[in-house]
C-alpha positions as a Markdown table, in Angstrom:
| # | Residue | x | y | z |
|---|---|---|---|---|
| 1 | Unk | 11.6 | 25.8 | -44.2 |
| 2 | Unk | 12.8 | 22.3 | -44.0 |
| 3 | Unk | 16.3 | 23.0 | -43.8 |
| 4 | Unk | 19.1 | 21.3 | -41.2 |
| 5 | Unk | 18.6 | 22.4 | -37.7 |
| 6 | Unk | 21.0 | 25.0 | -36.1 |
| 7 | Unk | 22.5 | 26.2 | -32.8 |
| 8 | Unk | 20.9 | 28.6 | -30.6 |
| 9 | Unk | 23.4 | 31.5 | -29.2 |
| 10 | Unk | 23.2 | 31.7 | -25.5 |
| 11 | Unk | 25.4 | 31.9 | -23.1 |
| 12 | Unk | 28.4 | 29.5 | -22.9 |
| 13 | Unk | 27.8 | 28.2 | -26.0 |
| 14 | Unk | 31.3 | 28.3 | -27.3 |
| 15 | Unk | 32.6 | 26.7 | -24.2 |
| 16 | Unk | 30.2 | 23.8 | -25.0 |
| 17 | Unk | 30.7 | 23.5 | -28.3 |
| 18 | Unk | 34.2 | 22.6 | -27.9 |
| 19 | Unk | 33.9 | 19.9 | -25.5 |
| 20 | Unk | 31.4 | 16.8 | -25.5 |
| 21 | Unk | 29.9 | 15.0 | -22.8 |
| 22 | Unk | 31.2 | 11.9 | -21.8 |
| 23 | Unk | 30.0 | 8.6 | -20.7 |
| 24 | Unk | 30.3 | 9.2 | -17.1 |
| 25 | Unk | 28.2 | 12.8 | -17.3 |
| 26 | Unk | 25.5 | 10.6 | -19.6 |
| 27 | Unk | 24.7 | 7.8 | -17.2 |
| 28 | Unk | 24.6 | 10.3 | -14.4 |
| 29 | Unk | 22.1 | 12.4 | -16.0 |
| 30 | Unk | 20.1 | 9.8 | -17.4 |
| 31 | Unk | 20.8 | 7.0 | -14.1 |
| 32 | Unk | 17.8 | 8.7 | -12.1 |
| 33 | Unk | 15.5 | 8.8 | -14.8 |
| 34 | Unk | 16.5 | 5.0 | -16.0 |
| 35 | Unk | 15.7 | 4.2 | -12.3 |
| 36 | Unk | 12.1 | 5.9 | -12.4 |
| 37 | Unk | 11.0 | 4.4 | -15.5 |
| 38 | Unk | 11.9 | 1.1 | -14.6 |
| 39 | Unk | 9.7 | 1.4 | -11.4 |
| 40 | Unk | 6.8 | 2.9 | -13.1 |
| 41 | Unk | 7.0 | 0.5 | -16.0 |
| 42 | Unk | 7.2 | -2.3 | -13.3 |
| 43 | Unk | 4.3 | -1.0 | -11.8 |
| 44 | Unk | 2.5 | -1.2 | -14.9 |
| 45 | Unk | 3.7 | -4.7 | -16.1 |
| 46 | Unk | 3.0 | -6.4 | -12.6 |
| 47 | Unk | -0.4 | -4.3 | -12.2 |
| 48 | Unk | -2.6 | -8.0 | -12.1 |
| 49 | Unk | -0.1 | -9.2 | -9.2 |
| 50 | Unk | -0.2 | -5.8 | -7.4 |
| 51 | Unk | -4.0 | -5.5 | -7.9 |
| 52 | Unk | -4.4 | -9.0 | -6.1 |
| 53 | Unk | -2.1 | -8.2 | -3.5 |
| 54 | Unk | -3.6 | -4.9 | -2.3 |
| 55 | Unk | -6.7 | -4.3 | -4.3 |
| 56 | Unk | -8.3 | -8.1 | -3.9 |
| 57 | Unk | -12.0 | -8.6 | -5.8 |
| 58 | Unk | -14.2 | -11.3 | -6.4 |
| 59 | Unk | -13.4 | -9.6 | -9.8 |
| 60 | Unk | -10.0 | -9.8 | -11.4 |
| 61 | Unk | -10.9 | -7.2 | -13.7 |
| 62 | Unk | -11.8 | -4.5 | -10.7 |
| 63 | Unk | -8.8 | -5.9 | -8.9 |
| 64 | Unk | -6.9 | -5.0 | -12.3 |
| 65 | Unk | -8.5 | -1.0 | -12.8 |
| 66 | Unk | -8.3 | -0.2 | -9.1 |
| 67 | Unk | -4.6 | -1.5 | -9.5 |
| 68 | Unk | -4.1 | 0.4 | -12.5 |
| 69 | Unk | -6.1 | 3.8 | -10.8 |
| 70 | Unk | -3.6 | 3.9 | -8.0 |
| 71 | Unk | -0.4 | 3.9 | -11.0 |
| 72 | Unk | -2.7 | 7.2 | -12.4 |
| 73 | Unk | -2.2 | 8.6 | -8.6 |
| 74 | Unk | 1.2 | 8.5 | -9.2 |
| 75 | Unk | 0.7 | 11.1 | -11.9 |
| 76 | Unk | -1.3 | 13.8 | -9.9 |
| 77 | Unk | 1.9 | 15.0 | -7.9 |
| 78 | Unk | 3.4 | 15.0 | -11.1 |
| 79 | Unk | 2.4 | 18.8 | -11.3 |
| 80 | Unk | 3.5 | 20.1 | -8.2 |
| 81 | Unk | 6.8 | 18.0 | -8.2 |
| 82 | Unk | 7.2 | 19.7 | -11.9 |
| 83 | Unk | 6.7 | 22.8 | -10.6 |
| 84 | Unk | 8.6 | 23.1 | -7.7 |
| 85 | Unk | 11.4 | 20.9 | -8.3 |
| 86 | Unk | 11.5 | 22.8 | -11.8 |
| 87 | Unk | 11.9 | 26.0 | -10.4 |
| 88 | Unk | 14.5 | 24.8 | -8.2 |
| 89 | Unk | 16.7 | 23.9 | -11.1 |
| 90 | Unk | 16.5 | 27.0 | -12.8 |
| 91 | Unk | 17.3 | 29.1 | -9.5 |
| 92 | Unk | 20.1 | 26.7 | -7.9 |
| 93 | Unk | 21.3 | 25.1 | -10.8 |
| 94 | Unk | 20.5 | 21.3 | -12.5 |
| 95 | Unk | 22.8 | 19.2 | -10.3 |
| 96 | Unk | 21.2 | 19.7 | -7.0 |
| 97 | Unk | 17.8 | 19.1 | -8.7 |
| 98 | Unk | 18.8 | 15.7 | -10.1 |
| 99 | Unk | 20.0 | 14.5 | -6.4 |
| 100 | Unk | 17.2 | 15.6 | -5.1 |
| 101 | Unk | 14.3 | 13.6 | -7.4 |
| 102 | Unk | 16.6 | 10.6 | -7.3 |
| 103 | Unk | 15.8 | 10.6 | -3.4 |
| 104 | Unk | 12.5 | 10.9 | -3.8 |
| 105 | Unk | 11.9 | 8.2 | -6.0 |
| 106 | Unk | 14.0 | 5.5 | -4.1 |
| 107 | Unk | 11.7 | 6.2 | -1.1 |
| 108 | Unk | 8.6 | 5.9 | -2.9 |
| 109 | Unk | 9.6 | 2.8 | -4.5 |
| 110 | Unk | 11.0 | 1.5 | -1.0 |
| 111 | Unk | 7.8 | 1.5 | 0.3 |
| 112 | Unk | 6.4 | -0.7 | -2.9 |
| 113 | Unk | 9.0 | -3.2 | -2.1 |
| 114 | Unk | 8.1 | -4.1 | 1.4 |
| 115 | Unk | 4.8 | -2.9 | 2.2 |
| 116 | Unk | 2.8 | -5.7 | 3.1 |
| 117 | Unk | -0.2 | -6.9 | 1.5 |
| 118 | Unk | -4.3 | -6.2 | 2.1 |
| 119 | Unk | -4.4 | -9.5 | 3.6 |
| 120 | Unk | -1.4 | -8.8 | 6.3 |
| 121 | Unk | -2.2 | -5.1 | 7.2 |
| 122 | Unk | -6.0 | -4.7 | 6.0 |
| 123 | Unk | -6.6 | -1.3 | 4.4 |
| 124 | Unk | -3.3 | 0.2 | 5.2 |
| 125 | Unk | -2.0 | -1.3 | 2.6 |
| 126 | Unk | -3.4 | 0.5 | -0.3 |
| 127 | Unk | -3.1 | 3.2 | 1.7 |
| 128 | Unk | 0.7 | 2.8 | 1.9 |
| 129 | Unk | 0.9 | 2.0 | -2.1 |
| 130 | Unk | -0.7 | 5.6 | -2.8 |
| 131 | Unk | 1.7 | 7.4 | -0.6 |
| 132 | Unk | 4.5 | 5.9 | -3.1 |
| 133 | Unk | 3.0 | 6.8 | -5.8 |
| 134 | Unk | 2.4 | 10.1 | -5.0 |
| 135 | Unk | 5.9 | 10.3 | -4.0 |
| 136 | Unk | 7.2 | 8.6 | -7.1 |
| 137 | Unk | 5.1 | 10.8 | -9.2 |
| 138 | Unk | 6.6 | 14.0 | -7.7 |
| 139 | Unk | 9.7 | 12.8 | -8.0 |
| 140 | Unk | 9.7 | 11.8 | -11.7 |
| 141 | Unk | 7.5 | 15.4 | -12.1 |
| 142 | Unk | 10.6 | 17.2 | -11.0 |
| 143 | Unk | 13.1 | 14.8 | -12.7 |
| 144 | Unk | 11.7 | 15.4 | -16.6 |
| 145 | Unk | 12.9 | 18.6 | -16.8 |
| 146 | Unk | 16.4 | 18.9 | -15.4 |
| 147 | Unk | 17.3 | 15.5 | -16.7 |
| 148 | Unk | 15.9 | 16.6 | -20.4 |
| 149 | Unk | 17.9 | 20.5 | -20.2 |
| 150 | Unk | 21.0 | 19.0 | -18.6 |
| 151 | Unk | 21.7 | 16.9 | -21.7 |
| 152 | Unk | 20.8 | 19.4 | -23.8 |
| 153 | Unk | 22.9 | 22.3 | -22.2 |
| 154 | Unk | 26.1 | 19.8 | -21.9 |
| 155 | Unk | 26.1 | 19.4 | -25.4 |
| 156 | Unk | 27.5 | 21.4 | -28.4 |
| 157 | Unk | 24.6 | 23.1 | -31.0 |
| 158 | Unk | 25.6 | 20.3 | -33.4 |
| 159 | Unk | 25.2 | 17.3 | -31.5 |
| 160 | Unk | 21.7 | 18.4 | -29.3 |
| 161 | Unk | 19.3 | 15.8 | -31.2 |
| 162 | Unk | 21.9 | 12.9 | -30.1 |
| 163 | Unk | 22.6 | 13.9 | -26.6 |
| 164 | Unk | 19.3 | 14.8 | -25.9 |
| 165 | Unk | 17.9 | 11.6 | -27.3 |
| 166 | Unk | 19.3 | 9.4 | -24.3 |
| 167 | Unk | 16.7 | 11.1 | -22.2 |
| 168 | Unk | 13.9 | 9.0 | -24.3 |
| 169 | Unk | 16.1 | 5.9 | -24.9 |
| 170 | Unk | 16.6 | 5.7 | -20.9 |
| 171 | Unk | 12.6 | 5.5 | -20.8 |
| 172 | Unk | 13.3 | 2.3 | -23.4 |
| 173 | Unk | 16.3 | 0.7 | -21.5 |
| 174 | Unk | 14.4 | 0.7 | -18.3 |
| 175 | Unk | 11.0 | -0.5 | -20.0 |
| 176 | Unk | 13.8 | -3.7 | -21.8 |
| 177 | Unk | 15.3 | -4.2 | -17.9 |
| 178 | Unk | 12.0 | -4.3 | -16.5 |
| 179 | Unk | 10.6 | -6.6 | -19.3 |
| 180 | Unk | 14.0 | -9.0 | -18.8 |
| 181 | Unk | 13.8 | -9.0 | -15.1 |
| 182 | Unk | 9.6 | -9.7 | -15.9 |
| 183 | Unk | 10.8 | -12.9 | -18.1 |
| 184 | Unk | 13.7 | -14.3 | -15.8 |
| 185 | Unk | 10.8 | -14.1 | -13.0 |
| 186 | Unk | 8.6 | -15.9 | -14.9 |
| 187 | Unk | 10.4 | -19.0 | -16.0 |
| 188 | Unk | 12.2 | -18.9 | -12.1 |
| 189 | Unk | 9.1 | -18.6 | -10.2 |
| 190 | Unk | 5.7 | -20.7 | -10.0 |
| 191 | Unk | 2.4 | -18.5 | -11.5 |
| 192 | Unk | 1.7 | -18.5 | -7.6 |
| 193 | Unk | 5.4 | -17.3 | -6.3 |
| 194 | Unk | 5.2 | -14.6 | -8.7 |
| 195 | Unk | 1.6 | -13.3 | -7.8 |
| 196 | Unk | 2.6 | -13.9 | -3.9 |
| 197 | Unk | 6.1 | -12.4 | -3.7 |
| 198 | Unk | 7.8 | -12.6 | -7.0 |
| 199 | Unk | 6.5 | -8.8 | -8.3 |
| 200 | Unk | 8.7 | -7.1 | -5.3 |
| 201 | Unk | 11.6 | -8.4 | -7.0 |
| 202 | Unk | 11.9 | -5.5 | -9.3 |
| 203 | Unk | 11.6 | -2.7 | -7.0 |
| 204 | Unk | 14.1 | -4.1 | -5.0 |
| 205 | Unk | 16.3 | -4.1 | -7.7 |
| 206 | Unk | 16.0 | -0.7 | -8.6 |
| 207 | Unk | 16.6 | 0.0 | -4.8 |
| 208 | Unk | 20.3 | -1.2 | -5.8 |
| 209 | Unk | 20.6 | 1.9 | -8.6 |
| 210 | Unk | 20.1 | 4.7 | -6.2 |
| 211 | Unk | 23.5 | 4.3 | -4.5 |
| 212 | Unk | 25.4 | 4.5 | -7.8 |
| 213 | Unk | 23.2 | 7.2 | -9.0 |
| 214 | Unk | 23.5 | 9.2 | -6.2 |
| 215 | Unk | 27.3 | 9.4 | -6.8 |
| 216 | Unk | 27.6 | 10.0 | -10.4 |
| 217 | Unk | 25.2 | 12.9 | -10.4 |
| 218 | Unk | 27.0 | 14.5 | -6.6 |
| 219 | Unk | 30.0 | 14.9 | -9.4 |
| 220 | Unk | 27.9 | 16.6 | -11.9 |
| 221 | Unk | 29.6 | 20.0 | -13.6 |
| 222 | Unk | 26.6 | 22.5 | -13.7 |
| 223 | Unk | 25.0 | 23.7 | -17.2 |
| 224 | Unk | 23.1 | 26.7 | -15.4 |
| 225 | Unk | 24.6 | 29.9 | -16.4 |
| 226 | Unk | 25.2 | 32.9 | -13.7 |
| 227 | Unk | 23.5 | 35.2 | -16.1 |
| 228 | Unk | 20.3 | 32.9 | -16.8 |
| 229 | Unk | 20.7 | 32.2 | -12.4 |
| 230 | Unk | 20.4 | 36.5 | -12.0 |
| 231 | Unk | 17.0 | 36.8 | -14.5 |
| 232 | Unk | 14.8 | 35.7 | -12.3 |
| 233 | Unk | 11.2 | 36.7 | -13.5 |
| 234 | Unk | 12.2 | 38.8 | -16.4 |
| 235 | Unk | 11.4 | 36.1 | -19.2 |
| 236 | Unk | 7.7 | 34.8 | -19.9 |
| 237 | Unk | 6.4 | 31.7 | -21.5 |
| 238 | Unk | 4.3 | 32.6 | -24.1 |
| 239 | Unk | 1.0 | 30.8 | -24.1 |
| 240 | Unk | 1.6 | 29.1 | -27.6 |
| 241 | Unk | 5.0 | 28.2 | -26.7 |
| 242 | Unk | 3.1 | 26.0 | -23.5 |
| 243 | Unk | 0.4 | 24.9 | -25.8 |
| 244 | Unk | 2.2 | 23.7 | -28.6 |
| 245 | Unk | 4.9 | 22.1 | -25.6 |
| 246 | Unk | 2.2 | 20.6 | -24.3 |
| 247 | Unk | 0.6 | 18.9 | -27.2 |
| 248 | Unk | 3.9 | 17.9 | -28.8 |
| 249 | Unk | 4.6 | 15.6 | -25.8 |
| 250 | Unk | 1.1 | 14.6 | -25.7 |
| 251 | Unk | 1.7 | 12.5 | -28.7 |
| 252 | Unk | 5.2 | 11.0 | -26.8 |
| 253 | Unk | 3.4 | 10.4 | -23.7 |
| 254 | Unk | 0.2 | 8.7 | -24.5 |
| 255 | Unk | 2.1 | 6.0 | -27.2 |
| 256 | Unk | 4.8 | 5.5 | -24.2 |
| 257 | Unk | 2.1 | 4.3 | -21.8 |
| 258 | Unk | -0.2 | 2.7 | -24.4 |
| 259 | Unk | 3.1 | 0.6 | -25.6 |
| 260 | Unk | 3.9 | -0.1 | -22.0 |
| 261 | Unk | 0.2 | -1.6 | -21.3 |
| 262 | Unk | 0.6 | -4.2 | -24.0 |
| 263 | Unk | 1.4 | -6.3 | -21.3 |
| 264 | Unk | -1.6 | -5.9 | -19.7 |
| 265 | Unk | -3.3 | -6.3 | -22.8 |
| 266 | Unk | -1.8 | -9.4 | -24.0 |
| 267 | Unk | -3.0 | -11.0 | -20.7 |
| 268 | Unk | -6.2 | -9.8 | -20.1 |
| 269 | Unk | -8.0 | -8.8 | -24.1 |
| 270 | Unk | -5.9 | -11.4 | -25.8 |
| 271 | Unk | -5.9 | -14.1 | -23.2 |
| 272 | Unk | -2.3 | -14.9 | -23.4 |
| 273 | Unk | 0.3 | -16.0 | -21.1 |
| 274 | Unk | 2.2 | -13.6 | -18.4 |
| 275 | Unk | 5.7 | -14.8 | -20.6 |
| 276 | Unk | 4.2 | -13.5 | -23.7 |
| 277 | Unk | 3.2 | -10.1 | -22.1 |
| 278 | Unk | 6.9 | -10.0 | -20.4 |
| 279 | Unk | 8.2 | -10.6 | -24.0 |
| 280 | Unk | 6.4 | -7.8 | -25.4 |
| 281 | Unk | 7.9 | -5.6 | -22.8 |
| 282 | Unk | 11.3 | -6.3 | -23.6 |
| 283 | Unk | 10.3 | -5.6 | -27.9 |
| 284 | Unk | 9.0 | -2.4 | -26.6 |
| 285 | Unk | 12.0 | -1.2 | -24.4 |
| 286 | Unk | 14.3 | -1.9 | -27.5 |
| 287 | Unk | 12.3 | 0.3 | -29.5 |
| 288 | Unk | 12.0 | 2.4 | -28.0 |
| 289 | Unk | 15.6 | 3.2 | -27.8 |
| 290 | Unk | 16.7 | 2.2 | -30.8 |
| 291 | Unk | 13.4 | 4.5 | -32.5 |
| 292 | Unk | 14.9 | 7.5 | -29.5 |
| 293 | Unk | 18.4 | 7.3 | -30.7 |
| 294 | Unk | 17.6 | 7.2 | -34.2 |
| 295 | Unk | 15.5 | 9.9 | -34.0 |
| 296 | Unk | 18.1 | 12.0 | -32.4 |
| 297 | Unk | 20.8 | 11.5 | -34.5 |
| 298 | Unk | 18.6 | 12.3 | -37.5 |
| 299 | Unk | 17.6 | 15.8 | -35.9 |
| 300 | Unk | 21.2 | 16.7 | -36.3 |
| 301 | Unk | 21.6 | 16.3 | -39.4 |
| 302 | Unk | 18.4 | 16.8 | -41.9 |
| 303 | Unk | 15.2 | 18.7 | -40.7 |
| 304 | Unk | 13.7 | 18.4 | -37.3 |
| 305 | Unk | 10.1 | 19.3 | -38.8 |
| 306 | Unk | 10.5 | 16.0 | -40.7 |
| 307 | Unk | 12.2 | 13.8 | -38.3 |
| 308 | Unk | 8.7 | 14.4 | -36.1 |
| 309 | Unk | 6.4 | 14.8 | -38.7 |
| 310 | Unk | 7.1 | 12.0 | -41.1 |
| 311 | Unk | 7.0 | 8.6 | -38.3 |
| 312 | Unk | 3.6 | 10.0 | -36.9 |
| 313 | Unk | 1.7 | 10.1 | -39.9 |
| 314 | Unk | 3.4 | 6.5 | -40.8 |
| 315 | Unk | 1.9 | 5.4 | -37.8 |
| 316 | Unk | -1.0 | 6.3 | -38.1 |
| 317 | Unk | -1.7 | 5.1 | -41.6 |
| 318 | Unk | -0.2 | 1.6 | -40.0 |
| 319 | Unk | -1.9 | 1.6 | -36.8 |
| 320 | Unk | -5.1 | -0.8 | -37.6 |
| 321 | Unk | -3.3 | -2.9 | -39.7 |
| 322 | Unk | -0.9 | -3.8 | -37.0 |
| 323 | Unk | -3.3 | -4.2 | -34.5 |
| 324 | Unk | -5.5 | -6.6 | -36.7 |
| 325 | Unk | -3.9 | -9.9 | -36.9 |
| 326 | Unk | -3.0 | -9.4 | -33.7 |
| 327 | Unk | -6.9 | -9.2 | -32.4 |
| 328 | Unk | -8.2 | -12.2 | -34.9 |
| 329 | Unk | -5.2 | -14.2 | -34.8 |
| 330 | Unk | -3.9 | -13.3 | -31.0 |
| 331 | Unk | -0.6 | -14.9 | -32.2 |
| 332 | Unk | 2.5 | -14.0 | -29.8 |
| 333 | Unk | 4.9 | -12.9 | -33.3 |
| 334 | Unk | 2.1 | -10.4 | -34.8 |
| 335 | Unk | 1.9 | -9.1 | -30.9 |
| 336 | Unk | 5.9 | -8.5 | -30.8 |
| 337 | Unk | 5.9 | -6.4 | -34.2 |
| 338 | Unk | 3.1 | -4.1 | -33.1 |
| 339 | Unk | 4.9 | -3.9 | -29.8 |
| 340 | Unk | 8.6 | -3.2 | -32.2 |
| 341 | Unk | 6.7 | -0.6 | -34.7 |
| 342 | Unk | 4.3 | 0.9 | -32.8 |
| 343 | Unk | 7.5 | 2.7 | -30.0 |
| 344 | Unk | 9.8 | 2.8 | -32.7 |
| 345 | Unk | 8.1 | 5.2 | -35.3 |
| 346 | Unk | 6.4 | 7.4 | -32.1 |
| 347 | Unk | 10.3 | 7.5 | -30.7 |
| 348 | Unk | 11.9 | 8.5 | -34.1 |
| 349 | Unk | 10.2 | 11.5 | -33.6 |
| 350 | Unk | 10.7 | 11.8 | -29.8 |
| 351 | Unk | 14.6 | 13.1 | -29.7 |
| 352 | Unk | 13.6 | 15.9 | -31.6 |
| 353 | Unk | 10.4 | 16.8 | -29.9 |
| 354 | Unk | 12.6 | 17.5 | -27.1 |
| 355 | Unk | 15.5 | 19.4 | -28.9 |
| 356 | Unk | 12.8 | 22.1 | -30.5 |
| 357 | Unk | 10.6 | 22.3 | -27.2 |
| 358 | Unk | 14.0 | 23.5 | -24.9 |
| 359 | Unk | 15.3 | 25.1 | -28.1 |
| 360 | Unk | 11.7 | 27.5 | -27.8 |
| 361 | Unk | 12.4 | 28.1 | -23.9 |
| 362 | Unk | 14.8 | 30.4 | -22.6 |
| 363 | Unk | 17.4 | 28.8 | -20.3 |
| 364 | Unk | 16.0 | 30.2 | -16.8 |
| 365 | Unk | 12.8 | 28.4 | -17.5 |
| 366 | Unk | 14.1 | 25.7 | -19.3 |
| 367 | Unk | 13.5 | 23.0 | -16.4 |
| 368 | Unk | 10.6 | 24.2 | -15.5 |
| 369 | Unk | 9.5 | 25.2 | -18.3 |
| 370 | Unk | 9.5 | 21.9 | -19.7 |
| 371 | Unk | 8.8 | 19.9 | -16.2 |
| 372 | Unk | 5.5 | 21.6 | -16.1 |
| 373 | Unk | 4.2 | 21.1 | -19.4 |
| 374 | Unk | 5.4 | 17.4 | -19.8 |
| 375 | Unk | 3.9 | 16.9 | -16.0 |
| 376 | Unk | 0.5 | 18.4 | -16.8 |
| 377 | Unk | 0.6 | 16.3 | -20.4 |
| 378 | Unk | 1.4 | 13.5 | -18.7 |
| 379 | Unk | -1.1 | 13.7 | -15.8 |
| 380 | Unk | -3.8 | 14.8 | -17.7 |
| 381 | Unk | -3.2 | 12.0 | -20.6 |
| 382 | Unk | -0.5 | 9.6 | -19.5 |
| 383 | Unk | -1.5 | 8.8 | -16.1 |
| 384 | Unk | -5.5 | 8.0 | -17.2 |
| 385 | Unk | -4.0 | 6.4 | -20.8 |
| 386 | Unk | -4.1 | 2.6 | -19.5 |
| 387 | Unk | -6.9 | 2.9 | -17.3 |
| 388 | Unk | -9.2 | 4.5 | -20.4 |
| 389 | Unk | -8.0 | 2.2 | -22.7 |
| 390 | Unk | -8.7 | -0.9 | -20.2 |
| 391 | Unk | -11.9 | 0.8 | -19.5 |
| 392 | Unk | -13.1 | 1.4 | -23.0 |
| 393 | Unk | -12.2 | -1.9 | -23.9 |
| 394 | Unk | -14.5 | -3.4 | -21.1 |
| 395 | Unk | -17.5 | -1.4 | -21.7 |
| 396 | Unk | -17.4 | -1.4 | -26.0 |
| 397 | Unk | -15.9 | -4.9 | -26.2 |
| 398 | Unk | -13.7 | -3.5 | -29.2 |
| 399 | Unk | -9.7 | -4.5 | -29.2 |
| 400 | Unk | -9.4 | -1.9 | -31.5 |
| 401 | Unk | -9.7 | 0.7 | -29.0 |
| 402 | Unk | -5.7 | 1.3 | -28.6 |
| 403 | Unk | -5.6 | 2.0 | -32.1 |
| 404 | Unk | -8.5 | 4.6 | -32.4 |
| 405 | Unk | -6.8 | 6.5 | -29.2 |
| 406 | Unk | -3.7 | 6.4 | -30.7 |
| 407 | Unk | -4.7 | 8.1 | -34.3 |
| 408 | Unk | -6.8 | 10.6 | -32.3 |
| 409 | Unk | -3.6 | 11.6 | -30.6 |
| 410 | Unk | -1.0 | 11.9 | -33.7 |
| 411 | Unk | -3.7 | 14.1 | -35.6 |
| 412 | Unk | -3.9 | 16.0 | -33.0 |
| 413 | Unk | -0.2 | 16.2 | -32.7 |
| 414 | Unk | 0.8 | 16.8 | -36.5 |
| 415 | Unk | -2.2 | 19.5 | -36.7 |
| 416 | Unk | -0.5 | 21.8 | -33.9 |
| 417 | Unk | 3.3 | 21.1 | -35.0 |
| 418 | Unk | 3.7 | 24.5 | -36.9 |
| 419 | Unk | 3.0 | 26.2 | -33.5 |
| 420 | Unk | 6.4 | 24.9 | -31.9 |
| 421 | Unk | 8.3 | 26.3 | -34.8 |
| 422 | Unk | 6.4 | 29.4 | -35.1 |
| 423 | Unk | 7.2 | 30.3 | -31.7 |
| 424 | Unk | 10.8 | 30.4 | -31.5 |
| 425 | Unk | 12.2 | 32.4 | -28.9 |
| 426 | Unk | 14.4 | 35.2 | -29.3 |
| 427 | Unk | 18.0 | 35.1 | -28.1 |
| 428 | Unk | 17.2 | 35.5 | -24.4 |
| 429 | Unk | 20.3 | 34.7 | -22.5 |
């Protein structure tokens, strides 16, 4: 029942179990997805700038939700980008797939970087910032997936949890970059520099990845077996694999993109300064990878039913207490622990949330299999997470209303865990 995970047979298993991957294969597989996260985090950090720039109001707080409505765009090609970019992978292998969402997504965020503003161009714009998103959201739709299985697939049965952990932990490097690059802007640059130009910065530094990217993935062995290549339709989802896939990563999702609004949150419910916010980002991108890593590496080698199970209900027994001295004391130290716990525990758990939901899919719907149902989690939950919460907050007046979304979600989570394990797939390759 709770015993140490073990390898799946498939296909190529023995040939993989002999050999690791190395650093080269890791940063290619995880360079594109790095590079994603750190423009939507961006996005998300710099969404008061980038609502004054194209979405200006006589109201900073409807400057701030139409601002944060257009980064929820972003997650409505997220489907169809999963879909079709996930199917891809699993007919023509996981290498051609990772090229392709890596051009995708330095296009969209092109057009963020030099787009001029509402005042220059009128509504154009706006316009011009939803195209990107919905660019950037098909992109990182499609990437999820063959990212996630690649790391997975390169690795031996033993080593799955750690391998596969990187793909989290490069969602917590890229949130850390785009926090430092947030604080180095805001001790270079005037509170007017940064609003006027200073919030392009970023995109254009992620511009700079796509190049090396780009090469390290074009050298990429393939993963994709011929046999799973020659299945086509023969094997089925089951609906409680996709259920309890997508529940499982609605837990991930949800605490990602609630952790990542703190910024917002710190400037806007708490009143304090842009550098604190910034700060916070940076505590959040650490945790989240050390919490990813950790996470994965436990996976390995005790049970994975424990290694998700055990942080969530942690969290949630610690979730109003962290959040309280932080609401009646709005001091910057009790902000930076709930920013450091908060990720961490929800991470722990995150490495092997991936390692059981491939594990349950056979490997010719692996990418899409798992594209799909983190796209639909994420555009369902993620994309409208930081525009409910800003929401709620402004119509109940009640700071505690991260915390209360947050335990809603790990119940939910921890009550439909069995499903995962229950519906493990026979040996399909």
């Amino acid at each position: 029942m709770w015993s140490k995970p073990t390898g799946v047979s498939e296909v190529g298993s023995s040939a993989r179990a002999s050999r690791k991957p190395d650093l080269r294969t890791l940063a290619a597989a995880v360079s594109g997805n790095a590079l994603e996260f750190f423009d939507f985090t961006s996005y998300a950090f710099f969404a008061v700038m980038i609502g004054q720039t194209f979405f200006p109001s006589h109201d900073p707080t409807t400057s701030t939700l139409l601002s944060l409505a257009v980064f929820g765009v972003g997650f409505v090609t997220r489907p169809a980008g999963s879909v079709i970019i996930g199917a891809y992978a699993d007919k023509a292998g996981r290498r051609p797939a990772l090229l392709l969402t890596i051009l995708l997504m330095a296009i969209g965020t092109a057009i963020i970087a030099v787009t001029p503003g509402y005042s220059s161009i009128g509504i154009a714009a706006p316009v011009m910032i939803v195209i990107a998103r919905l660019l950037q959201g098909a992109a990182l739709g499609g990437e999820i997936g063959p990212a996630t299985v690649y790391l997975f697939e390169a690795a031996s049965p033993s080593s799955r949890g750690t391998w596969t952990s990187w793909q989290p932990a490069s969602q917590g490097i890229a949130t850390l970059f785009a926090g430092l690059v947030g604080v180095g802007l805001s001790h270079i640059l005037s509170s007017e520099a940064l609003s006027e130009w200073g919030w392009r910065v970023p995109f254009f530094i992620g511009l700079l990845i796509v190049p090396i990217g780009l090469s390290l993935r074009n050298s990429l062995p393939e993963t994709l077996s011929p046999r799973a290549r020659s299945k086509g339709e023969r094997n089925r989802l089951h609906p409680i694999i996709i259920f309890s896939v997508f529940t499982q990563i609605g837990f991930g999702t949800i605490t990602i993109y609630v952790s990542t609004y703190m910024t917002t949150y710190a400037m806007q419910t708490l009143n304090l300064s842009p550098k604190t916010g910034f700060h916070a980002a940076i505590v959040v991108g650490a945790s989240v990878f050390a919490g990813s890593l950790l996470g994965g590496w436990l996976s390995d080698v005790v049970s994975r039913k424990l290694v998700i199970a055990v942080p969530r209900l942690l969290l949630m027994m610690l979730l109003v207490p962290l959040f309280k001295p932080v609401i009646e004391g709005q001091n910057p130290l009790d902000l930076f622990i709930l920013c450091a716990v908060l990720p961490f525990l929800a991470m722990i758990s995150g490495g092997a949330t991936f390692v059981a939901v491939i594990d349950a899919l056979p490997q010719d719907k692996r990418s899409k299999g798992l594209s799909t149902s983190y796209a639909l989690v994420v555009a369902a939950l993620g994309g409208t997470a930081q525009f409910v919460v800003a929401w709620l907050i402004g119509a109940t007046g009640n700071a505690y209303v991260p915390a209360y979304y947050l335990m809603a979600i790990s119940l939910l989570s921890l009550a439909t865990l069995p499903l995962l394990f229950r519906s493990k797939r026979p040996s399909f390759e």
